[in-house]
N, C-alpha and C positions, 0 to 999 in steps of 0.2 A: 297371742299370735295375731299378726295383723292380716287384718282379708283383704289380698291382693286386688279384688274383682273393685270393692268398694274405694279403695284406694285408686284406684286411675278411674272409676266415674267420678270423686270427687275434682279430682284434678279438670277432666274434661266440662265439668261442669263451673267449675271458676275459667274456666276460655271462654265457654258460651254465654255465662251471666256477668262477668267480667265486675263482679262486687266492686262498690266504692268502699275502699278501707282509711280510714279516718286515723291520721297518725300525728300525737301530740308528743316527739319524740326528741332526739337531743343533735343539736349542731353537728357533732361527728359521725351519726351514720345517717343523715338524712338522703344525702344522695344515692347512698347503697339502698337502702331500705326501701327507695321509689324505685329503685332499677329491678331490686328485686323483684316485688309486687307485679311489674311490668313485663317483668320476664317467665312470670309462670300465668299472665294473662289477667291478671287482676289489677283497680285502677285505684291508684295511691292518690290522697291529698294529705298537705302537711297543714294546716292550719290550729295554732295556739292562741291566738288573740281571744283576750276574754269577751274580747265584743262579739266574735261571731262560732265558736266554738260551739254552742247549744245548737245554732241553726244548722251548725256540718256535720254533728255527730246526729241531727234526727233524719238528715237524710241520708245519712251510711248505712252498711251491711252490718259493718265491727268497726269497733274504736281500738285503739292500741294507745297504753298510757304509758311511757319509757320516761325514766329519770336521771337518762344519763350527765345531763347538764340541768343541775337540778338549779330552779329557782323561786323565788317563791310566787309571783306575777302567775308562772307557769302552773305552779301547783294549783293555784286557785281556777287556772280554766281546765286542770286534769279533772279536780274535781265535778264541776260543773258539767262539762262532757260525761262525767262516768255518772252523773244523776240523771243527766238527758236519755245515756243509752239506757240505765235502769227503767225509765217509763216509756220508752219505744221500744224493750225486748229487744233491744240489738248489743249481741256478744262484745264484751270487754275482757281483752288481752294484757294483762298489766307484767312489767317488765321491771323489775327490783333492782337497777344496777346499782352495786354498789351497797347494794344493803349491809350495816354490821362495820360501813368505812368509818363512820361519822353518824355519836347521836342522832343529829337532827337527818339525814340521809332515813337511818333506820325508823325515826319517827313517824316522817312521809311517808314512809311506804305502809306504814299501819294504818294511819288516817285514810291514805286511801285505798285500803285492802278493807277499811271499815264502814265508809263512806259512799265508793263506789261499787262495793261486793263484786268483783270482778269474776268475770266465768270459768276464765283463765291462768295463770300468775306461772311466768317462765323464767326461771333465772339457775344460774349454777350453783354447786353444789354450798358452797359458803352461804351465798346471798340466802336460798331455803334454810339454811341454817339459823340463820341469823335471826329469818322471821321471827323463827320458834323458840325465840331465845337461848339458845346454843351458844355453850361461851367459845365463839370463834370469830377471828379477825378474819374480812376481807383484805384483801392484798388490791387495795385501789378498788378496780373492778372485774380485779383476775380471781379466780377461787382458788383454797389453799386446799382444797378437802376433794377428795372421787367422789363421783355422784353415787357408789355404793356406799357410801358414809352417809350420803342425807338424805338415803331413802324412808327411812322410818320418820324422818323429821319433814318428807311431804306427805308423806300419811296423813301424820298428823295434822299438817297444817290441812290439808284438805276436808278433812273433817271439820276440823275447826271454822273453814270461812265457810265451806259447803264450792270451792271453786275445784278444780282438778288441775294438780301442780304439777309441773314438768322440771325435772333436775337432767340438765346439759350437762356430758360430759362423755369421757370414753366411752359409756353408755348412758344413752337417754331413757329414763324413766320416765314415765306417764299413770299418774294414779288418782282417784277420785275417791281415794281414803281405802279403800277395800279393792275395789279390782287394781291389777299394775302390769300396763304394758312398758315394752322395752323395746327400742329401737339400734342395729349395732353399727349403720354405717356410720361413714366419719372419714377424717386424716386429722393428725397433729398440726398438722402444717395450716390446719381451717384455724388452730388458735393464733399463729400469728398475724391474723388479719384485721385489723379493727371492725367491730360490729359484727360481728358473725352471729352470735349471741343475739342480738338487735335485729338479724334481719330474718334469726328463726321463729322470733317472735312475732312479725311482722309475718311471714309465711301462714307459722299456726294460725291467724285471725284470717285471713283469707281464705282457709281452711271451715273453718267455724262461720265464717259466711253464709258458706251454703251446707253446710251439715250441723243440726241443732244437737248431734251427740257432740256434746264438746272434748270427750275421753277419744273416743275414735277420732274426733277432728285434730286434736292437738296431737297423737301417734300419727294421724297420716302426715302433717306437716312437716314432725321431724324428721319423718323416714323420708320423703322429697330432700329436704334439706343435708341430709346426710348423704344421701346417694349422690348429690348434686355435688357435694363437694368432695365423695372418696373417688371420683370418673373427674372430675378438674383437677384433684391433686397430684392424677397419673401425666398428666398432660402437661402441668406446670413445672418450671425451673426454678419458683421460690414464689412468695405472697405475693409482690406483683402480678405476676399472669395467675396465681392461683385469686386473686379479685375477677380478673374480667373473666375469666376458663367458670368460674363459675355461676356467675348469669348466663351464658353461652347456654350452660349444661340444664340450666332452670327453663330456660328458654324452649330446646332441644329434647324437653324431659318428654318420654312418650311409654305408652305401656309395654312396648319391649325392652325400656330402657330399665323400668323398673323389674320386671319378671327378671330378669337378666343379672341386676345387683344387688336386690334389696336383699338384706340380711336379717333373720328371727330366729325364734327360738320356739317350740314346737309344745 
């Protein structure tokens, strides 16, 4: 069950402290993921350069590590960043796209599921699959599997790294090996959007900014994120306006918006 009361102090609390969230993230949702961040009150920088990535992740809240354009230049300042936030105790959100498409894809995201122990690890249901060595294809960086299929396989991986894994999908799970919340808002219509996925990730760390439970920080993220885009999706004519309808909604989000729509399970 998620606690309402805590879930809009956290929100109101990333307006007032306005976290700098450090995002080492991919060409295609970069603009989304800043607008994001901006829109529920929290302050985004993109910076990847190996040269100064140590100095922006030690004075961030969260790091966010995303391998949607994965390279390897890149890899090498995720990594660095994700050893920086290890000895400044500041939360890493690592985001798998693509996990299970491409060897070398699934490799990276071990290295640095192993290297930077991440606090976090958000990806759908294939991608958690994949971690755990599941014999399943990703479809690019679309998933082929319900998040009720790789629920057991973020169990497990949660265990296994000690992070709390979130599987996106018609329902979002949230679990830290043993406890498992679940969040139910949403639309379909949120999958045709590019980065959606990217920018819940980027939400959750924003989240974990300012709340050090990172199981309650990553359920309240997606449950914002969900609500955000099942109140955009009524509004919108198609993924066009359902992109800007929902920064609006992030923006707009307030505690009666949330009493009002958020969806659980008792």
């Amino acid at each position: 069950m998620i606690n309402i009361d805590s879930l809009i102090s956290d929100l109101d609390a990333i307006r007032k402290q306005s976290p700098l969230i450090h995002n080492i993230t991919n060409y295609v949702v970069m603009n989304n993921t800043a607008n994001g961040l901006l829109a529920i009150g929290a302050s985004p920088v993109m910076a990847h350069s190996l040269e100064e990535v140590g100095e922006m992740t030690a004075i961030a809240s969260a790091l966010v590590l995303n391998i949607g354009t994965l390279e390897p230049e890149w890899v090498k300042s995720m990594i660095l960043a994700g050893k920086t936030a290890i000895t400044k105790n500041i939360p890493t959100v690592f985001d798998p796209v693509g996990a299970g498409a491409t060897q070398y894809r699934t490799y990276v995201c071990k290295q640095i599921i192993e290297e930077c122990k991440p606090s976090i690890i958000r990806g759908n249901s294939s991608e958690i699959m994949a971690l755990c060595n599941t014999n399943v294809q990703t479809k690019g960086v679309d998933s082929t599997e319900s998040s009720d299929s790789a629920l057991e396989s973020a169990k497990y991986l949660a265990k296994q790294t000690g992070a709390v894994v979130v599987v996106s999908g018609q329902t979002d799970y949230i679990t830290d090996g043993l406890d498992v919340k679940a969040t139910y808002n949403g639309n379909p219509m949120m999958e045709r959007v590019t980065g959606m996925g990217c920018t819940a990730t980027a939400i959750v760390a924003a989240f974990a900014a300012i709340n050090s439970d990172m199981l309650e920080a990553a359920t309240h993220g997606m449950a914002i994120m969900g609500i955000a885009g099942e109140i955009a999706a009524g509004k919108s004519f198609g993924n066009g306006s359902l992109q800007v309808n929902i920064l609006d909604e992030l923006y707009n989000m307030n505690s009666d918006t949330i009493k009002q729509n958020i969806k659980y399970s008792l």
